[in-house]
TORKOL-4160 file (C-alpha; in steps of 0.2 Angstrom, whole numbers, padded with zeros to 4 digits, m for minus):
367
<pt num="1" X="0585" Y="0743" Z="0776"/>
<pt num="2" X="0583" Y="0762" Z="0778"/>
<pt num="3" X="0570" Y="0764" Z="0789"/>
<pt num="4" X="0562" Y="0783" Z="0792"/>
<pt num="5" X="0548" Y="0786" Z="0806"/>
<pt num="6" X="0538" Y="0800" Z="0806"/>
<pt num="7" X="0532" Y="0806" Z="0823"/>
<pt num="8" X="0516" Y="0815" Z="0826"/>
<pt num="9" X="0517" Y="0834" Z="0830"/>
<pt num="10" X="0512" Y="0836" Z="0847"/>
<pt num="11" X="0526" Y="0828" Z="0855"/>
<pt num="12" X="0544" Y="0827" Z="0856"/>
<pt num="13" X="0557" Y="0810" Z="0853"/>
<pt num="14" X="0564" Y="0807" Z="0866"/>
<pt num="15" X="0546" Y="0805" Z="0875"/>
<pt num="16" X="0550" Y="0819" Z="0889"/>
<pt num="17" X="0531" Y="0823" Z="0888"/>
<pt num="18" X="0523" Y="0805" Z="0890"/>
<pt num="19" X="0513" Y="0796" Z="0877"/>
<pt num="20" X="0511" Y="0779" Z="0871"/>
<pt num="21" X="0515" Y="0779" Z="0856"/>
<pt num="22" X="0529" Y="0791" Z="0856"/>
<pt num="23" X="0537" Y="0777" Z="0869"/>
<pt num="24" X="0534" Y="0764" Z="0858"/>
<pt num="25" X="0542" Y="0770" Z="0842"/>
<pt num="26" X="0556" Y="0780" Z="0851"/>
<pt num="27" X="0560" Y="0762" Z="0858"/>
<pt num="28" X="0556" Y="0753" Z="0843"/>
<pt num="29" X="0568" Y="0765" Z="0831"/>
<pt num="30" X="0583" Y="0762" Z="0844"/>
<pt num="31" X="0580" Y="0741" Z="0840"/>
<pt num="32" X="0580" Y="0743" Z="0823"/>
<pt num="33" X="0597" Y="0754" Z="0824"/>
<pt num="34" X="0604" Y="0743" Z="0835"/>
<pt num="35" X="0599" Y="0728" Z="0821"/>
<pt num="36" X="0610" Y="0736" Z="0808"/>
<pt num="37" X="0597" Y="0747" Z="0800"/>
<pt num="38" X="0597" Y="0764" Z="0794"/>
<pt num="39" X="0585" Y="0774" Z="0804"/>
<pt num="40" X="0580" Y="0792" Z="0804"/>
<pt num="41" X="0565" Y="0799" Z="0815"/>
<pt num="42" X="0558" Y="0813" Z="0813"/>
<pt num="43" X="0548" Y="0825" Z="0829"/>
<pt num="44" X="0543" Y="0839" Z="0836"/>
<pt num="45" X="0557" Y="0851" Z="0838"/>
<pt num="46" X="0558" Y="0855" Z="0860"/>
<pt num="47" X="0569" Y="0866" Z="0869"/>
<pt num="48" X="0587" Y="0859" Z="0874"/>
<pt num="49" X="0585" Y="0846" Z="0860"/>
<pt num="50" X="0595" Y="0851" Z="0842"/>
<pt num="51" X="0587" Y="0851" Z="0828"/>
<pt num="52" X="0598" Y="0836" Z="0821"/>
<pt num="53" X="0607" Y="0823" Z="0830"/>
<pt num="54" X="0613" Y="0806" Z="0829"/>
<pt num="55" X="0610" Y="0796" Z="0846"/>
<pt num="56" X="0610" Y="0776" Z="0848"/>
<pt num="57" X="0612" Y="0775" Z="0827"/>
<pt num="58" X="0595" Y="0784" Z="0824"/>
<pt num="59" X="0596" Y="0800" Z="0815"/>
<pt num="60" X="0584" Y="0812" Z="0824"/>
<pt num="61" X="0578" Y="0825" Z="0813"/>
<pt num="62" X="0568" Y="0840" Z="0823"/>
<pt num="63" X="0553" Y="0853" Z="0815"/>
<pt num="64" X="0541" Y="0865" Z="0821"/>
<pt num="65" X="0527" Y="0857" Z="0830"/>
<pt num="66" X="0512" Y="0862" Z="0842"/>
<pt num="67" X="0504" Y="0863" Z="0857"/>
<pt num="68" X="0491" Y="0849" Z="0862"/>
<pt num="69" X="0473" Y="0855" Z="0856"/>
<pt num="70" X="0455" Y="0846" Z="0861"/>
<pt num="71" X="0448" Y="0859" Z="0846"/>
<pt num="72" X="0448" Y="0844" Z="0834"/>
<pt num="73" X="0447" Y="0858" Z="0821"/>
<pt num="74" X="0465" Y="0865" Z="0825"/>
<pt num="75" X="0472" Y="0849" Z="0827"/>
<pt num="76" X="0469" Y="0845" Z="0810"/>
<pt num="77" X="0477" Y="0863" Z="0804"/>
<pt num="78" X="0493" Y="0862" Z="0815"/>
<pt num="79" X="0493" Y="0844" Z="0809"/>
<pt num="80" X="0494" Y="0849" Z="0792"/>
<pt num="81" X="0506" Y="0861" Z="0794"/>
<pt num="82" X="0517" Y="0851" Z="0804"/>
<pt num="83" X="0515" Y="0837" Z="0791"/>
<pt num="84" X="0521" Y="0848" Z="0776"/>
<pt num="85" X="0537" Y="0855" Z="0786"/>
<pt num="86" X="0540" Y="0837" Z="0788"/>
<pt num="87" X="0537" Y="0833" Z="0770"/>
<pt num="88" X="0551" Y="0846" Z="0768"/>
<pt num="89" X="0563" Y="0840" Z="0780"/>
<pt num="90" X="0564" Y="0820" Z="0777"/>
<pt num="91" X="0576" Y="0811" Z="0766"/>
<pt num="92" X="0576" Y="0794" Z="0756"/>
<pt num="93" X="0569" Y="0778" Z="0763"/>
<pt num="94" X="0564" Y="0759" Z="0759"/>
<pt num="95" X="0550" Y="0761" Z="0773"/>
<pt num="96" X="0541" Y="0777" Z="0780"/>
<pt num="97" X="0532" Y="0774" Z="0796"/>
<pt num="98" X="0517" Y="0788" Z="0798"/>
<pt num="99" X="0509" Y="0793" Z="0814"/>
<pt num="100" X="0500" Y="0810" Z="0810"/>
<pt num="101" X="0484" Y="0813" Z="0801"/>
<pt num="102" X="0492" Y="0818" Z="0786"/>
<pt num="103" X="0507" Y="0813" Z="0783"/>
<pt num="104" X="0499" Y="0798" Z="0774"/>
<pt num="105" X="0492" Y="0810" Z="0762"/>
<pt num="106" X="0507" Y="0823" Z="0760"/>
<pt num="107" X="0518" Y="0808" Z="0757"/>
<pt num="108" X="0509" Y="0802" Z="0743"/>
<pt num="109" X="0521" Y="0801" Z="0729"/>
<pt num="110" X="0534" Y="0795" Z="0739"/>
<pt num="111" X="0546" Y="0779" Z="0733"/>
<pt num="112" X="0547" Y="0773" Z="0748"/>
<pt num="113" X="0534" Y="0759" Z="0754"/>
<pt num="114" X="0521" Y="0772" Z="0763"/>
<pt num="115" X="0516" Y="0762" Z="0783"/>
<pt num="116" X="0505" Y="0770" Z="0793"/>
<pt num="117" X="0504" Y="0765" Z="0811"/>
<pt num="118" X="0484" Y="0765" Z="0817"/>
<pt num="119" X="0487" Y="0768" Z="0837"/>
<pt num="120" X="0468" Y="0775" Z="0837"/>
<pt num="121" X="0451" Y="0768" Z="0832"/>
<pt num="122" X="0448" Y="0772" Z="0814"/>
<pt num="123" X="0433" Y="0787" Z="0808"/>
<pt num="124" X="0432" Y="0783" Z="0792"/>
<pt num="125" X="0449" Y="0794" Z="0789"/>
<pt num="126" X="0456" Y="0780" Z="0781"/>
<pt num="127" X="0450" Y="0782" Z="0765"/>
<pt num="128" X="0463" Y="0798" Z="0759"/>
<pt num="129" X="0478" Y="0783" Z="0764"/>
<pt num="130" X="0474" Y="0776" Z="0745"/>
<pt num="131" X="0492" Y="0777" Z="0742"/>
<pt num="132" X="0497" Y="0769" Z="0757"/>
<pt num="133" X="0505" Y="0751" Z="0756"/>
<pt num="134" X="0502" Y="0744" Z="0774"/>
<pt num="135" X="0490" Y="0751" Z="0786"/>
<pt num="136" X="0497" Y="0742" Z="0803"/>
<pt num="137" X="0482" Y="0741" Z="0818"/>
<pt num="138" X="0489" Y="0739" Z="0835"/>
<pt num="139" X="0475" Y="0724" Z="0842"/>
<pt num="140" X="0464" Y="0714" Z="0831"/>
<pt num="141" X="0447" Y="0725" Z="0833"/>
<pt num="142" X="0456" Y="0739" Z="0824"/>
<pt num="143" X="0463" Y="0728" Z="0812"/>
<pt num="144" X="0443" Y="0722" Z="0808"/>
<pt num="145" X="0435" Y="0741" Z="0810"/>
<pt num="146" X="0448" Y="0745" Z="0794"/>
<pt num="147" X="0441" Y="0732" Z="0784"/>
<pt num="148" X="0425" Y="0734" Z="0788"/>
<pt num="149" X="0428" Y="0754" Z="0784"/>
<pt num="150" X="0435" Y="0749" Z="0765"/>
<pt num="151" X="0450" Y="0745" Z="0769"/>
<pt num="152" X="0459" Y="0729" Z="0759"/>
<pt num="153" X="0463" Y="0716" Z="0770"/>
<pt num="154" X="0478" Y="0714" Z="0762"/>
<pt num="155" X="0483" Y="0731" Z="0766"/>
<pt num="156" X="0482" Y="0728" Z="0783"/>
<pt num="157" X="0491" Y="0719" Z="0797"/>
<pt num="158" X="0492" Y="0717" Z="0817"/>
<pt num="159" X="0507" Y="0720" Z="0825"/>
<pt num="160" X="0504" Y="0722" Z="0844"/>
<pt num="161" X="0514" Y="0738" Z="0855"/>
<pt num="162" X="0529" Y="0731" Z="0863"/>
<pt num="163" X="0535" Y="0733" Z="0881"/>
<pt num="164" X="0550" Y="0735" Z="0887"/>
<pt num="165" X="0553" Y="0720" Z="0899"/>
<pt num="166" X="0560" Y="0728" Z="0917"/>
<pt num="167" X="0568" Y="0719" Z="0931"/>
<pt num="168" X="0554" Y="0711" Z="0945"/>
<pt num="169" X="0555" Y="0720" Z="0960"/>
<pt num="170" X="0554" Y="0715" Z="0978"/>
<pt num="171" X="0536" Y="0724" Z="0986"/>
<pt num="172" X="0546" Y="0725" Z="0999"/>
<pt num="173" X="0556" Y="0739" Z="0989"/>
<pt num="174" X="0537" Y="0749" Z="0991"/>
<pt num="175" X="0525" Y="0750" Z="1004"/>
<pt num="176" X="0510" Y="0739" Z="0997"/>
<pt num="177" X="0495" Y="0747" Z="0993"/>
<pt num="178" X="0480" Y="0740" Z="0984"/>
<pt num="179" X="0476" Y="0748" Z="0968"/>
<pt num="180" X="0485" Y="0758" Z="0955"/>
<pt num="181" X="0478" Y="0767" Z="0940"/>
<pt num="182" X="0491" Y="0775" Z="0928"/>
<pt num="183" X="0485" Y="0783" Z="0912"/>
<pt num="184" X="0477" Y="0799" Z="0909"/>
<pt num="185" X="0463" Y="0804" Z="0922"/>
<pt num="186" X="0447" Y="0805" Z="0911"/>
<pt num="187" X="0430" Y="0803" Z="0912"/>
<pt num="188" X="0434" Y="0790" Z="0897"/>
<pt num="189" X="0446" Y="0779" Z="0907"/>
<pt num="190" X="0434" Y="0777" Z="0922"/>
<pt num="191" X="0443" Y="0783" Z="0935"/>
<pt num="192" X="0430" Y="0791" Z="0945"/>
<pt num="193" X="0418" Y="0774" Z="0944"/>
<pt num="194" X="0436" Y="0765" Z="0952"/>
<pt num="195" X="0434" Y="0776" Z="0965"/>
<pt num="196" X="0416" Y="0774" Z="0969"/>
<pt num="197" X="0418" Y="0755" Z="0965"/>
<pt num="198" X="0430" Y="0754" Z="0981"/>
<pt num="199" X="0421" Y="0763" Z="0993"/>
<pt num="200" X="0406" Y="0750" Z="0991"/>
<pt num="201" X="0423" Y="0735" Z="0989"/>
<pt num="202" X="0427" Y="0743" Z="1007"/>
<pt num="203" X="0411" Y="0737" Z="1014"/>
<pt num="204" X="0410" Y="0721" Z="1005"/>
<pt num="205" X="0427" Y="0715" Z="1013"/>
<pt num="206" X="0428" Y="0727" Z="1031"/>
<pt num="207" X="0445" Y="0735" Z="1031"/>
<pt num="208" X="0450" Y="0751" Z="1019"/>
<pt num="209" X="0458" Y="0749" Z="1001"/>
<pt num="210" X="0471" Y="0761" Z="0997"/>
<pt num="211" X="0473" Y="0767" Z="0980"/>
<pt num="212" X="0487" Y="0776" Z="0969"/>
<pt num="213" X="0481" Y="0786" Z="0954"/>
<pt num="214" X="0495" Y="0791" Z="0943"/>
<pt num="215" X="0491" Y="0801" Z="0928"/>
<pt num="216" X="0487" Y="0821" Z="0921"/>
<pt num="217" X="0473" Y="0830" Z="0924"/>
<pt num="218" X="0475" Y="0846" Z="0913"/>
<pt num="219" X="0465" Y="0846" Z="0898"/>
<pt num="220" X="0481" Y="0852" Z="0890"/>
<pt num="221" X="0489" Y="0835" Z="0894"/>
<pt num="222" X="0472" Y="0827" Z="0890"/>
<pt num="223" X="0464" Y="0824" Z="0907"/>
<pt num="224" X="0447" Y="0827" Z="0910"/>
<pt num="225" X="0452" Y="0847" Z="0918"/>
<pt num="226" X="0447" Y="0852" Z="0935"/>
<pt num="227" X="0430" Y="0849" Z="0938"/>
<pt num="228" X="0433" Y="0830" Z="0936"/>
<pt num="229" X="0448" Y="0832" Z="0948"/>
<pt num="230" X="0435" Y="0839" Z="0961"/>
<pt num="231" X="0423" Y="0825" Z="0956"/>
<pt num="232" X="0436" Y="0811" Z="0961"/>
<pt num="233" X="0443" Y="0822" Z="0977"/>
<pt num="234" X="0425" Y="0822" Z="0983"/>
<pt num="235" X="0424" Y="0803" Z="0981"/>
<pt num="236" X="0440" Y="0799" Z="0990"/>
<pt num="237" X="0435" Y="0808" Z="1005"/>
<pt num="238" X="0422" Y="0796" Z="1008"/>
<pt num="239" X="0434" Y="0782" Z="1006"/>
<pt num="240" X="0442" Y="0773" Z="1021"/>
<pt num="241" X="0457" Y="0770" Z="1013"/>
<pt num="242" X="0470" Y="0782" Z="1005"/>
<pt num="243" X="0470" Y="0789" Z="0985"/>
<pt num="244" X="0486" Y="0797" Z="0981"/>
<pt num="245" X="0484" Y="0808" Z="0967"/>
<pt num="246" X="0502" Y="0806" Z="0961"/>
<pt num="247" X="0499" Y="0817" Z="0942"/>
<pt num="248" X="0509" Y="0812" Z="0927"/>
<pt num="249" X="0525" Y="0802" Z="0928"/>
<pt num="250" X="0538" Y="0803" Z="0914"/>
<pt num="251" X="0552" Y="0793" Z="0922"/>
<pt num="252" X="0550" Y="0776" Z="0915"/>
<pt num="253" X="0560" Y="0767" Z="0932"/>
<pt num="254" X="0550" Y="0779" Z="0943"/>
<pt num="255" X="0534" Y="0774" Z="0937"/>
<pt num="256" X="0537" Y="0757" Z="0938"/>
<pt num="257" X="0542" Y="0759" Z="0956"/>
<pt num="258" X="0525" Y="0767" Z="0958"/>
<pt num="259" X="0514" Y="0754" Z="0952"/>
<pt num="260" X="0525" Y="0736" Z="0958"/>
<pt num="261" X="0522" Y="0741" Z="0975"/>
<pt num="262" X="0504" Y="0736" Z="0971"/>
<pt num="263" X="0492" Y="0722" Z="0971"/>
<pt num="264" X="0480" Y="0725" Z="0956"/>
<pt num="265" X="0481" Y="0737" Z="0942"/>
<pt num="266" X="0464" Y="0743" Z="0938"/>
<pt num="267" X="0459" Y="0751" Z="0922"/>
<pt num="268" X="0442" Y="0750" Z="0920"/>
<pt num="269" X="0442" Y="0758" Z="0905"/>
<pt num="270" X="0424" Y="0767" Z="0897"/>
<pt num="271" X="0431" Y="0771" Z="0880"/>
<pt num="272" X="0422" Y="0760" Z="0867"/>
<pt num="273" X="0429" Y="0769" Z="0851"/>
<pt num="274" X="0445" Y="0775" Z="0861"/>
<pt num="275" X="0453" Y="0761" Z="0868"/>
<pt num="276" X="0463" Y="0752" Z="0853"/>
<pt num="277" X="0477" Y="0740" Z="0863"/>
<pt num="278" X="0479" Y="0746" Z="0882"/>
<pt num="279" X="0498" Y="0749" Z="0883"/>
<pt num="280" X="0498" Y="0754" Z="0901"/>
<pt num="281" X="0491" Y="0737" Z="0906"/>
<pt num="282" X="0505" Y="0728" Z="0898"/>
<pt num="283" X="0515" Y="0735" Z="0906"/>
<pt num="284" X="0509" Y="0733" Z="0923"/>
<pt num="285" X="0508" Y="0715" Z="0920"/>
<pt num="286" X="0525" Y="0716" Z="0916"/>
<pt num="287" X="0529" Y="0720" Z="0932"/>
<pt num="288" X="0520" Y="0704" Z="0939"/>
<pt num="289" X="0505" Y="0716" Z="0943"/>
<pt num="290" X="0489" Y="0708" Z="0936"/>
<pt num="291" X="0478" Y="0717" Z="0929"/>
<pt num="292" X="0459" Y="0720" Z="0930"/>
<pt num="293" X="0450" Y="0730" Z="0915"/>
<pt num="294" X="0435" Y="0734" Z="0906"/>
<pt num="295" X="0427" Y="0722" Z="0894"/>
<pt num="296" X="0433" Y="0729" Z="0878"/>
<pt num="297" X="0439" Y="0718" Z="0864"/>
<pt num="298" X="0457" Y="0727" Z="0862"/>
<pt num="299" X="0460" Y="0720" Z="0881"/>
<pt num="300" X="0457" Y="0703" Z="0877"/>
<pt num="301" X="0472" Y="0700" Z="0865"/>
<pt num="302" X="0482" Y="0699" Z="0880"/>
<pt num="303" X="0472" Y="0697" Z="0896"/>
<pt num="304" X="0466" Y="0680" Z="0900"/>
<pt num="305" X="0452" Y="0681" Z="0912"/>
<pt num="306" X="0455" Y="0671" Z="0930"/>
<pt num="307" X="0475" Y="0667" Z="0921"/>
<pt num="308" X="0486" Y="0683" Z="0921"/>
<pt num="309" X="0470" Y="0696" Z="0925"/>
<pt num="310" X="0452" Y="0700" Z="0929"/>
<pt num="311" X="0440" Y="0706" Z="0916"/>
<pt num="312" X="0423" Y="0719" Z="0924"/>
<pt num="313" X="0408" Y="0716" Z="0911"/>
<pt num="314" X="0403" Y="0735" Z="0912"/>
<pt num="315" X="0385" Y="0730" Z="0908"/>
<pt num="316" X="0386" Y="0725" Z="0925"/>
<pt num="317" X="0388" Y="0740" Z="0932"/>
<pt num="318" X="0397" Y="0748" Z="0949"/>
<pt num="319" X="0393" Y="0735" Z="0959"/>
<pt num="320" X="0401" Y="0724" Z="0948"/>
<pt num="321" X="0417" Y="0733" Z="0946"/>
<pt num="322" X="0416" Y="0732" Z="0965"/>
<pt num="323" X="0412" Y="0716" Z="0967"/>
<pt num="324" X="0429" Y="0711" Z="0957"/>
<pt num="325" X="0439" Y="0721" Z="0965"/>
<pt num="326" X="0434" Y="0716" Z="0981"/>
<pt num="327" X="0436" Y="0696" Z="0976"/>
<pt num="328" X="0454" Y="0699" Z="0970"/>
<pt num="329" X="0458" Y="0707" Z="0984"/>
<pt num="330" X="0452" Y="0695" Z="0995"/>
<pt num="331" X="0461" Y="0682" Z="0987"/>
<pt num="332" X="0482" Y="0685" Z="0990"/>
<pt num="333" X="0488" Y="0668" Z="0982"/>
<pt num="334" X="0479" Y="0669" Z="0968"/>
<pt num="335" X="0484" Y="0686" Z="0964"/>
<pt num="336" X="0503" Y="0683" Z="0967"/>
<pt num="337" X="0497" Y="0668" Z="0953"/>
<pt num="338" X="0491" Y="0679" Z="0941"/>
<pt num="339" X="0505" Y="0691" Z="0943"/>
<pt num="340" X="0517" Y="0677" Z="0940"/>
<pt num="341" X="0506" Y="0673" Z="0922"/>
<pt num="342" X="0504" Y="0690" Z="0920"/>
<pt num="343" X="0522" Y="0694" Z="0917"/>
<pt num="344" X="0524" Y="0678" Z="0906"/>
<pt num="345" X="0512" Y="0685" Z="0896"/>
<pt num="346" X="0520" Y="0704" Z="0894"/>
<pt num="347" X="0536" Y="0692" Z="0890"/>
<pt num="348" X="0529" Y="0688" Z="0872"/>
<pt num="349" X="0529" Y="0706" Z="0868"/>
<pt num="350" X="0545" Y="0714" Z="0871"/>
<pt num="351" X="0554" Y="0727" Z="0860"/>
<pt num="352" X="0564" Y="0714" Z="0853"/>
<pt num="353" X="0551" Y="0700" Z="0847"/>
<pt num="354" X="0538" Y="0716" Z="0844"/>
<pt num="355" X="0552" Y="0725" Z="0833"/>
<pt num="356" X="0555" Y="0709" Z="0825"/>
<pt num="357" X="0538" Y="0706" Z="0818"/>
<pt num="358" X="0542" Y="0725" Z="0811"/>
<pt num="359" X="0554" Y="0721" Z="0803"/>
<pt num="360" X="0549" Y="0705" Z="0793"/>
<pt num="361" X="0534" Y="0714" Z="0788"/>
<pt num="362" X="0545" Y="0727" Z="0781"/>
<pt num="363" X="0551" Y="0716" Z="0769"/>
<pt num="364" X="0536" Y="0708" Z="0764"/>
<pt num="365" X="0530" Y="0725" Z="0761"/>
<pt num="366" X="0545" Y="0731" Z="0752"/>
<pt num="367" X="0545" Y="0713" Z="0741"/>
């Protein structure tokens, strides 16, 4: 098949900058290459990347993008101007994969079947992709907010991210601290409730709880700015343990250096309608790091509650989260358990299986 991937315009291919979905795809294009398919993707043109290049068999075409944005208003204009310079820019395909707001809509009358990838929880946006053949949701309550949204069910399908599976590491590569978050540090994630939830988890077990926190602040990057960051600083002063504010980690090997040498990863995620598959935890638990999360639906297609991870019923409140946290910790064996099942789990969603279930789908779409 000829196979072309349209990125989103605030980020560039390969994924210098972070971002989930820019990983996945950027991973995902070099499987299907390296599976005897024509692919081309196109991104965000970056400094000290050309314009056009062909690396790992994937053709990687470059345009004019933007600068992140939280004026919803602007995004949708640089979107829509990024989305037409794309439109421009593309050549012929079997299957267009779609990841901006409007590509779906500019690439309307194409020939190609028209596949666009749902990494965020739908708003009712999903009525201009008439035209599109598959819309693809990343975790089953997507998949189920589409349909209840007007959506065909057979338009859609659920195809979780992939991870790419690392090696295990000795802890005794890292000094072993206790928590890790890694993700963006917003009031949405939850990060400033972990903090609080330790300092009452320090009492509950006597001894202090050392947390790593890995992750951008800037609003630019999408953090929650610098008043939060004060926030969070103000709580881990009152802490007995340590909080090492590590900021944003591209390198894929040195983040997972960062968060092996820890016991629990902790994303006790808030984000109701933003959460929509929780790539970050994957692949913690694919470093043999259990996880412990929120209690929202998109979670629960990979974490098994007391098996591979822990699940804080937020109705529950702080001293919930700080209960959990505090009976994990207390409990080494069974973490080392969960760890073990943890990565058995992240072993049924690797780019190969995950690229797999892409590519079958392809062809059904294209049949």
């Amino acid at each position: 098949m000829r196979i072309g991937i349209v990125q989103g315009p605030f980020l560039p291919i390969p994924p210098l900058l972070g971002g989930a979905v820019e990983k996945v795809w950027f991973d995902l294009a070099n499987e299907f290459a390296a599976n005897g398919h024509d692919v081309w993707h196109v991104s965000k043109r970056y400094p000290g990347l050309p314009d056009h290049a062909v690396v790992g068999g994937v053709e990687h075409v470059r345009v004019g993008g933007f600068s992140q944005t939280h004026n919803g208003l602007v995004r949708l204009i640089r979107d829509l101007t990024y989305s037409t310079r794309v439109a421009a820019a593309i050549s012929d395909a079997d299957v267009i994969v779609t990841h901006s707001f409007w590509s779906p809509v500019i690439l309307r009358n194409t020939r190609a079947v028209l596949y666009v990838h749902v990494a965020r929880f739908p708003k009712q946006q999903h009525r201009l992709y008439r035209s599109a053949d598959r819309l693809q949701a990343v975790s089953s309550p997507v998949a189920e907010a589409l349909v209840q949204q007007g959506v065909p069910s057979t338009k859609v399908v659920v195809i979780p991210n992939p991870v790419r599976l690392p090696e295990l590491r000795s802890t005794s590569e890292n000094p072993v601290d206790d928590i890790c978050f890694a993700g963006r540090i917003h009031p949405e994630k939850g990060v400033l409730e972990l903090l609080r939830a330790v300092v009452t988890a320090e009492g509950i077990l006597g001894r202090p709880i050392n947390v790593r926190l890995a992750g951008p602040t800037d609003t630019a990057a999408g953090g929650g700015g610098r008043a939060y960051f004060e926030d969070l600083k103000r709580v881990a002063v009152r802490m007995r343990g340590s909080v090492d504010f590590r900021g944003l980690i591209v390198d894929r090997e040195e983040l997972n250096r960062y968060i092996s040498g820890v016991r629990i990863f902790a994303y006790p995620s808030l984000a109701e309608r933003g959460e929509t598959f929780g790539l970050a935890v994957l692949e913690a638990m694919s470093l043999g790091v259990p996880a412990l999360v929120s209690d929202l639906r998109c979670f629960l297609d990979f974490v098994l509650p007391g098996r591979n991870g822990m699940v804080w019923d937020r109705a529950s409140g702080l001293h919930g989260l700080a209960q959990a946290l505090s009976t994990a910790l207390d409990q080494e064996g069974r973490i080392e358990q969960m760890g073990m099942a943890a990565r058995r789990t992240a072993e049924g969603f690797t780019v190969e299986k995950v690229a797999g279930m892409y590519l079958a789908d392809f062809e059904s779409a294209i049949a």
